[in-house]
VOLUMFI-179969 format. One record per residue (C-alpha): z negated, y negated, x. Coordinates in pm, whole numbers, padded with zeros to 5 digits, always signed. Each point is the difference from the previous one (the first is absolute). Example, Ala and Ser with C-alpha at 12.3 -4.5 7.8 and 13.67 -1.06 7.14 Angstrom:
# residues 2
-00780+00450+01230+00066-00344+00137
This chain:
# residues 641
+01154-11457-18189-00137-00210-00284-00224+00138-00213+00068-00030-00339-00188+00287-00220-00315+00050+00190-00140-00332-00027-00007+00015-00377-00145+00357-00036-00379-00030-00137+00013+00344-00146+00214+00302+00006+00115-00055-00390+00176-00307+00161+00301+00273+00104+00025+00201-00271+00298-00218-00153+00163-00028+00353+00337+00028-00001+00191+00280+00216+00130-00255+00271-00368-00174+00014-00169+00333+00067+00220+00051+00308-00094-00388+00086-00350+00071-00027-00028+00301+00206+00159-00201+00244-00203-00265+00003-00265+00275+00030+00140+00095+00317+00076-00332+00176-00425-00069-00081-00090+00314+00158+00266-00080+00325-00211-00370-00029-00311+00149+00007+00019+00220+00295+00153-00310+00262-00375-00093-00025-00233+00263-00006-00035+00385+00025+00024+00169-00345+00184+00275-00128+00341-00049-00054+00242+00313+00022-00182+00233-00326+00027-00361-00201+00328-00056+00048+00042+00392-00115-00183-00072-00364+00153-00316-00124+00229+00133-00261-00244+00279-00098-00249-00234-00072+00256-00277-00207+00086+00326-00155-00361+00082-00111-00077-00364-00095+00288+00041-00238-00083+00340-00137-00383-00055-00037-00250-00240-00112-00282+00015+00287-00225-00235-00153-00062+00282-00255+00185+00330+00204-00165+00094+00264+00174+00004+00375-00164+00162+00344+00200-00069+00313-00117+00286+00215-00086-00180+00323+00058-00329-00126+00154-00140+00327+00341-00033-00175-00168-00247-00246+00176-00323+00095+00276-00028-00229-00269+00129-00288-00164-00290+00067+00283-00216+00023+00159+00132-00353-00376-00076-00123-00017-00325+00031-00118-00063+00355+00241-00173+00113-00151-00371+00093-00273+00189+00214+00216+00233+00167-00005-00202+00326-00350+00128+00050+00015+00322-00028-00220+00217+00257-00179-00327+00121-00371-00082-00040-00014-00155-00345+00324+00144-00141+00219+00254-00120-00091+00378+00081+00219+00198+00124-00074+00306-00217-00085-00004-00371-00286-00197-00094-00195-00041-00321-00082-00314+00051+00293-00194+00006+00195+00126-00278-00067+00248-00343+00338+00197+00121-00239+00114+00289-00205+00297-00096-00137+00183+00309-00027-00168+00370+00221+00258+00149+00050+00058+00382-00090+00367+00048+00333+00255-00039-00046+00293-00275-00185-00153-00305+00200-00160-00237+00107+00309-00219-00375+00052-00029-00112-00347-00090+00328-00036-00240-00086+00334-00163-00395-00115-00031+00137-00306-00206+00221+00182-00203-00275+00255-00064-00291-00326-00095+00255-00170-00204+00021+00301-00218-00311+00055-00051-00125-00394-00075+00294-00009-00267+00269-00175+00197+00269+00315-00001+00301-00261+00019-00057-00136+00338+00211+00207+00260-00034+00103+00341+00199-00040+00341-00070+00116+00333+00199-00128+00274-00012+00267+00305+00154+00003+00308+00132+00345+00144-00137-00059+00372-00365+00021-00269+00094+00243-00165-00127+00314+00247-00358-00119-00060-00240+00230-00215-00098-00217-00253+00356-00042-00149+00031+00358-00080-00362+00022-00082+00115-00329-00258+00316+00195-00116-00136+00347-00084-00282-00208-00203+00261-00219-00213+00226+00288-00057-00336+00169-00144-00064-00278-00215+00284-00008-00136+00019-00413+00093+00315-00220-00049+00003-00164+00310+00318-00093+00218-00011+00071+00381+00238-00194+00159+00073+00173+00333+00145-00267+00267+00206+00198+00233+00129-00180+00310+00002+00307+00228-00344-00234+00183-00370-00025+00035-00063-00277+00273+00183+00282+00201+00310+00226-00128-00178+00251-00231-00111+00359+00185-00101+00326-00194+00185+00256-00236-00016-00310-00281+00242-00196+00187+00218+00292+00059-00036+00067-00404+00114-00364-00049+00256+00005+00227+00153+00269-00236-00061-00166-00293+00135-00322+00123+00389+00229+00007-00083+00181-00358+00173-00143-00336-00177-00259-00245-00289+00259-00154-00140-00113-00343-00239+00310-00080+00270+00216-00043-00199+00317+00088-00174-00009-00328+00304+00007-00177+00204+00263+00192-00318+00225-00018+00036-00018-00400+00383+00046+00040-00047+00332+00211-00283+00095-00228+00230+00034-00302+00294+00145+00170-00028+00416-00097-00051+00236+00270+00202+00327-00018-00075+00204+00325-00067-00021+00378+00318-00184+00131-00077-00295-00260-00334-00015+00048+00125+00004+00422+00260-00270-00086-00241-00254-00210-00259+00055+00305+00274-00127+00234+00111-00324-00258-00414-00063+00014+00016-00022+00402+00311-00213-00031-00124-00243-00249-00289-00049+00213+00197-00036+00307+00214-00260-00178-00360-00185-00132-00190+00036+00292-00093-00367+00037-00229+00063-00321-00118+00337+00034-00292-00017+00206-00133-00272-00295+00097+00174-00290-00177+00278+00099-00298-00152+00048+00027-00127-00402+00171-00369+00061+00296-00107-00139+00241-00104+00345+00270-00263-00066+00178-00095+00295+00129-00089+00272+00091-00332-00136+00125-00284+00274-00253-00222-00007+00170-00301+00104+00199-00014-00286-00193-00186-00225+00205+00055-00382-00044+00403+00060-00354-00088+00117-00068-00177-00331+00179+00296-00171-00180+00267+00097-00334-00178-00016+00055-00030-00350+00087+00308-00047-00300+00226+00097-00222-00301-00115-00041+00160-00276+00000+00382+00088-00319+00245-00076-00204+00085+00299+00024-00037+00340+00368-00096+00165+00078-00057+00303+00286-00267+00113+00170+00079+00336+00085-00366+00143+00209-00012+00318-00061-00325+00195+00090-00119+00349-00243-00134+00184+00131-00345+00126+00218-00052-00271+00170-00328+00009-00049-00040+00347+00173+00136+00288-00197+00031+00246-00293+00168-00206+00231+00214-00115+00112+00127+00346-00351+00007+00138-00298+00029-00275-00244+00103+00210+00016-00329+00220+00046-00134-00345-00299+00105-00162-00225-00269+00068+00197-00188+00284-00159-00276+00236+00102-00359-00096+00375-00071+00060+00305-00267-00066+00298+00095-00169+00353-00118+00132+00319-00086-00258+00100+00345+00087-00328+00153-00098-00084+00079+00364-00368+00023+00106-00179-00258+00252-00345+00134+00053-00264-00246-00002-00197+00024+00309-00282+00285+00080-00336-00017+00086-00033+00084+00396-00298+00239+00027+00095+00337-00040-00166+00115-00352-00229+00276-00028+00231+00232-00190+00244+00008+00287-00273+00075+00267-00114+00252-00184+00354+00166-00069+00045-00022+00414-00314+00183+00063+00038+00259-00257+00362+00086+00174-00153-00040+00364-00275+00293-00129+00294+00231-00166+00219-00017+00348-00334+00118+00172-00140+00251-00260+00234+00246-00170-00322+00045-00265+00030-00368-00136+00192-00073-00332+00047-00279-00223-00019+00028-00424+00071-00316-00194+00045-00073-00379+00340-00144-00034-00163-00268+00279+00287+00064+00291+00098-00346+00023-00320-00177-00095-00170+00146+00253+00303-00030+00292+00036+00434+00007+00398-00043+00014-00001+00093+00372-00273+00243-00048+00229+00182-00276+00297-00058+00235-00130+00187+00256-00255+00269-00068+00157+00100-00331-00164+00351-00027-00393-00177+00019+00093-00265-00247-00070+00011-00323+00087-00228-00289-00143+00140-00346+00131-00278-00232-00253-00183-00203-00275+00303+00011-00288-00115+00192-00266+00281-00138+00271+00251+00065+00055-00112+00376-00353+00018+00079-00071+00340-00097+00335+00081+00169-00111-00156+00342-00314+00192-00017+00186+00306-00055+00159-00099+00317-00326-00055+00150-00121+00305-00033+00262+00137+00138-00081-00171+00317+00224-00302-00004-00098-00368+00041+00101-00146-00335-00017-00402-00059+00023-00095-00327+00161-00340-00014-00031-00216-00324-00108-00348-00125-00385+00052-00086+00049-00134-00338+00259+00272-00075-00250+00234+00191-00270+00001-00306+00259+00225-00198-00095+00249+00222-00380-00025-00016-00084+00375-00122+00205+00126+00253-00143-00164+00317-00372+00144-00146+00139+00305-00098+00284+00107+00241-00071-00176+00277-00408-00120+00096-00142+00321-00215+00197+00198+00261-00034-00238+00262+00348+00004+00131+00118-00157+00257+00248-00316-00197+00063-00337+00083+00049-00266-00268+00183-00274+00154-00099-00275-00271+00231-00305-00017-00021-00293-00183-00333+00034+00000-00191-00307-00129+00167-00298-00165+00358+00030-00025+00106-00362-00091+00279-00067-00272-00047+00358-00118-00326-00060-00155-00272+00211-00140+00194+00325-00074+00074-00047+00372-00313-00074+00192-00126+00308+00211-00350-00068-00043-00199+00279-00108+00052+00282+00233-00284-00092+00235-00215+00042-00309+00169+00356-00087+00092+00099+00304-00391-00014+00162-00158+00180-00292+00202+00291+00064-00204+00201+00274+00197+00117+00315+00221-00248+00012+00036-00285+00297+00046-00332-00147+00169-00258+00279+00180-00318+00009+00190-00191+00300-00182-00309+00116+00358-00091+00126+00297+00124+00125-00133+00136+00338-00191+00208-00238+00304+00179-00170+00049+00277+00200-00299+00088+00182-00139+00064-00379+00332+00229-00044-00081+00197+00276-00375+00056-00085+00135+00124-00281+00191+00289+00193-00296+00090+00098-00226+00010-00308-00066+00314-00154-00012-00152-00367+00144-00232-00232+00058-00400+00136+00080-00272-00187+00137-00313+00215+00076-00361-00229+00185-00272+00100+00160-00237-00201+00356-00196-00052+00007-00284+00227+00086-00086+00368-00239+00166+00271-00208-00230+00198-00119+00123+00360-00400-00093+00116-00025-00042+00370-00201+00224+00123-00111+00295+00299+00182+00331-00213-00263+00192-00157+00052+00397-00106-00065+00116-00330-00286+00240-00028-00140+00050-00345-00221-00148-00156+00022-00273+00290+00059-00363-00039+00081-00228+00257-00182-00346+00062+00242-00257+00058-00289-00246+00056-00371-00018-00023-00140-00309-00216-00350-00124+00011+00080-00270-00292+00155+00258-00207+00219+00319-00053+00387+00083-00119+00019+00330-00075+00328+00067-00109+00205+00338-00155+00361-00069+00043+00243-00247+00097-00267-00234-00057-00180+00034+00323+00285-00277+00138-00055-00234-00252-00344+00031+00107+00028-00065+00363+00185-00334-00090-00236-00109-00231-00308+00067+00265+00191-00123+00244+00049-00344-00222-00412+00030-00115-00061+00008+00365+00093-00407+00078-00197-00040-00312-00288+00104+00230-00063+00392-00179+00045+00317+00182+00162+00266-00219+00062+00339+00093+00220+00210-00113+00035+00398-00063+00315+00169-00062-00140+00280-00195+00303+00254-00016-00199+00255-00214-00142-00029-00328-00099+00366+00020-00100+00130+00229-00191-00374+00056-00155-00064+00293-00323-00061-00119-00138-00050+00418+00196-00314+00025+00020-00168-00330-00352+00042-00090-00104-00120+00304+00165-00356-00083-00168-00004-00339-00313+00044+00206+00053-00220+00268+00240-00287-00165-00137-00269-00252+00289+00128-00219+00291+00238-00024+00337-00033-00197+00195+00336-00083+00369-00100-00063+00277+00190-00147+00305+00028-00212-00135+00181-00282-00228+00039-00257-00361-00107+00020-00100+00287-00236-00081+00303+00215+00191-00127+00310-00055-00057+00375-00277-00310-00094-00135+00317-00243-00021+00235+00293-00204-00254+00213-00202-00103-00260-00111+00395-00066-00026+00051+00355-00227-00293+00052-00214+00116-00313-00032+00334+00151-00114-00091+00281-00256-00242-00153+00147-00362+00148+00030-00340-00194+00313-00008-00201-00075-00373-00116+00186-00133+00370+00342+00254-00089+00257-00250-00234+00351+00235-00083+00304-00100-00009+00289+00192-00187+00160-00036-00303-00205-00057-00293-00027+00200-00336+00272-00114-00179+00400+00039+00069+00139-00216+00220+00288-00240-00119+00333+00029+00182+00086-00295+00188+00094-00051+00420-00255+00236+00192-00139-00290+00205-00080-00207-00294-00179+00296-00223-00169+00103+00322-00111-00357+00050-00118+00001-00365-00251+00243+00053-00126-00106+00359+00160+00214+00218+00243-00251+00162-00118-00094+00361-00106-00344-00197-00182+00210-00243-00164+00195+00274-00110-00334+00137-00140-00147-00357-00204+00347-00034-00146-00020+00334-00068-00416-00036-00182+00123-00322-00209+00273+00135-00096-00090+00338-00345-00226-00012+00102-00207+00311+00312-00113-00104+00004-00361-00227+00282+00021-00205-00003-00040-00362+00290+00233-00090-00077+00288-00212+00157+00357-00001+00179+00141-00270-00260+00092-00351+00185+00321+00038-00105+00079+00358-00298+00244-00052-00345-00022+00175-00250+00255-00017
């Protein structure tokens, strides 16, 4: 397809005298860039192709450069950023350099929060609403764009009850495509379900309450017979009783991929007093087939080729099995061997490769929708019940639950395992992404076993010690292909780690999938004449104080690598132990990531950025160790002490 439109968009006001016809053109052309964008890289594709008429439709019905919009999530951003003028850098989007693939502040004004976290846009979008009024600014609007697989999560009802209480006009645009990154689980999706069969509802409760109010009551049977129209009528309305009730104003369901009744009814409660909420149904995959037919595979789909007949040719897949699936295979080898196991996830099924897990043990699987806090404290519940919970999540989505790992699960010292994925740098995705601060909360939590897989022959031995630990674990690992270290196998004990290699030039010691990258890169310092050990540490608490300390005594210097943050992570725990026990810190230089968020961009390129690349490994060492004559210096970022 030729573009025609997009190219000459430099603002959204460019399509606000768009003819009909050229609004249909555009959101094609939408569609055929998003199709483009996909044969080359992984990005999220299905939940885009869902929201390009809703957000023509708001373009039209809104001025965002002085309204204010939230898309809740913010992965469904793309064709925002394509009706904003974005066009010409499109190509780059989610590589180093370029485009984000959530909202970002920095590229554009229509870009208010960085959004990547499910839940928070009503709150943000009422917070504006609630400072504009205050500074003076009373005519700027409000919009919050929220999926309903986000909708289960606290905060939105914590964000509703407060807006209905302040009485705020603010729109709530509820995008209902019956998904999350899995179908949608819980009573909500039943309730929607419902409402997705009721009649068009435009606060009609309101007014039949006033009409029942002034009919006359003479006697029982009437007063019987109007109780029985009440029931009826809200019957009939059910789509928009559950918000009314709560004090918004529920318009809907409107189709939301037809764009002129879009536009309508946009204008329409534009203007309405206090808070309303828009019902939006979407299809996920909209405009393309096979998303349509699959939107799960669809959500953010590996690379592939498109033929004339809109079949898909996968490009081709890495070979090493990644650490997600390994994980997923020992997790189902310890549920056929131990009734007590069970799995709870966050709307994370097919992230984290639990299809066949759900398949088949569908009583001990449990998939709370977007609710990480609440599936915590329900897997300790569980716990003490005497079951084997594993909490399975991405550790960045894991913070939501913060009070209720201290509270709920290491206060009571419960015996739950957080499977952690993505942990560390998660490429394209970008800061709201990275998993790399749950060494630093996880270890200050006491009770709690803080371990990480060297490689995969790690995987499931560390599953199985956790079988067998009578308290909380928490095991990371992160999105990429699992490398396997050659090696005698070596059983987990804890607070054990296992010496791959004893250096007299220098020490590796390593926390997570690192500890490979390490044995390549001593193994190329070695024909440069240095002999560097390495240490696969597998604990960061417990830490085996014996082993490591004893290379800080005995080695002219020791590097601590990991996949996470240098504040208060494994480097930290070293460093303290060391301090403790009254040794030199000066000869320990940390690796991790440093105190600031980490761009997206390819993994291998951000983690070569910040030295922990096999050829960063290498530059560190050149620069530390006193016998070696190279004039390459490590990163400024790397941190001695």
């Amino acid at each position: 397809m030729k573009l025609e439109l997009l190219p000459q968009i430099e603002s959204a006001k460019d399509i606000q005298n768009y003819e009909p016809q050229q609004l249909v053109q555009l959101a094609a052309e939408i569609r055929e860039v998003l199709c483009s964008v996909v044969e080359d890289r992984a990005a999220h594709f299905a939940s885009n192709l869902g929201v390009v008429e809703l957000c023509i439709a708001l373009h039209l019905a809104y001025d965002f450069k002085k309204d204010r919009l939230i898309w809740d999530t913010g992965h469904q951003i793309y064709p925002h950023k394509l009706v904003t003028g974005r066009y010409k850098q499109f190509d780059g989007i989610r590589t180093r350099g370029g485009l984000m693939g959530y909202p970002n502040p920095e590229e554009s004004e229509y870009d208010l929060f960085m959004t990547g976290h499910a839940g928070c846009s009503v709150s943000t979008a009422l917070g504006l609403k609630a400072g504009d009024d205050l500074i003076g600014q009373n005519d700027r609007r409000s919009v919050a764009v929220i999926g309903d697989g986000a909708l289960p999560s606290g905060i939105v009802w914590e964000a509703m009850t407060n807006a209905v209480g302040l009485k705020k006009d603010m729109l709530v645009i509820l995008n209902d495509n019956r998904m999350g990154i899995c179908p949608r689980v819980g009573g909500l999706a039943e309730y929607l379900d419902k409402a997705r069969l009721a009649p068009f509802y435009n606060g009609l409760k309101r007014d039949v309450a006033w009409l029942l109010n002034k009919v006359p009551v003479v006697g029982e049977p009437v007063e019987h017979a109007l109780g029985n129209f009440k029931e009826a009528m809200k019957n009939m309305l059910h789509g928009g009783m559950l918000w009314e009730e709560m004090g918004f104003r529920y318009v809907g369901p409107v189709d939301g991929h037809d764009l002129p009744a879009l536009q309508r009814h946009l204008e329409m409660v534009r203007d309405i007093k206090g808070p309303v909420m828009l019902h939006v149904l979407t299809e996920k995959g909209h405009g393309f087939e096979p998303a349509c037919e699959d939107p799960v595979r669809f959500h953010t789909p590996a690379p592939f080729t498109r033929t004339e007949d809109n079949e898909i040719v996968p490009v081709k897949k890495s070979k090493s099995e990644a650490y997600t699936n390994l994980v997923s295979d020992a997790i189902y080898g310890m549920m056929k061997r131990d009734h007590r196991v069970c799995v709870h996830t966050a709307a994370m099924c097919a992230g984290n490769d639990l299809g066949k897990i759900r398949a088949d043990f569908p009583d001990r699987f449990f998939d709370t929708g977007i609710t990480e806090g609440h599936t915590v404290a329900f897997a300790a519940g569980m716990a003490k019940t005497g079951m084997r919970p594993i909490v399975d999540i991405y550790s960045t989505f894991l913070q939501r639950s913060y009070d209720q790992i201290f509270q709920e699960v290491a206060l009571q010292n419960l015996p739950v395992t957080f499977t952690l994925d993505r942990a560390g740098l998660c490429g394209p995705d970008g800061p709201t992404h990275h998993g790399v601060f749950d060494n630093t909360y996880m270890r200050s939590f006491p009770n709690v076993v803080v371990m990480a897989p060297g490689d995969a022959a790690d995987v499931a031995p560390m599953l199985d010690f956790s079988l067998t630990h009578d308290g909380p674990v928490s095991i990371r690992y992160p999105k990429t292909g699992a490398a396997t270290v050659e090696r005698p196998a070596s059983p987990v004990e804890l607070g054990r780690s296992e010496i791959y290699k004893w250096g007299t030039d220098g020490m590796f010691v390593a926390f997570g999938i690192q500890f490979a990258d390490c044995v390549a890169a001593a193994e190329q310092l070695r024909s440069e004449g240095l002999d560097i050990g390495v240490i696969n540490a597998r604990f960061a608490k417990p830490l085996d104080t014996e082993t490591i300390l004893r290379a800080v005594r005995e080695c002219p210097f020791v590097i601590t690598v990991e996949e996470s943050t240098l504040v208060g992570g494994f480097g930290s725990a070293v460093l303290e132990a060391a301090c403790d026990a009254g040794l030199n810190t000066s000869t320990i230089t940390r690796l991790g990531i440093p105190d600031r968020f980490v761009e997206h961009g390819e993994r291998d390129e951000l983690l070569d950025s910040i030295n922990l690349s096999i050829d960063g490994l290498v530059r560190v060492v050149r620069d530390c160790s006193p016998r070696s004559g190279a004039t390459l210096k490590a990163s400024p970022e790397v941190s001695t002490v």
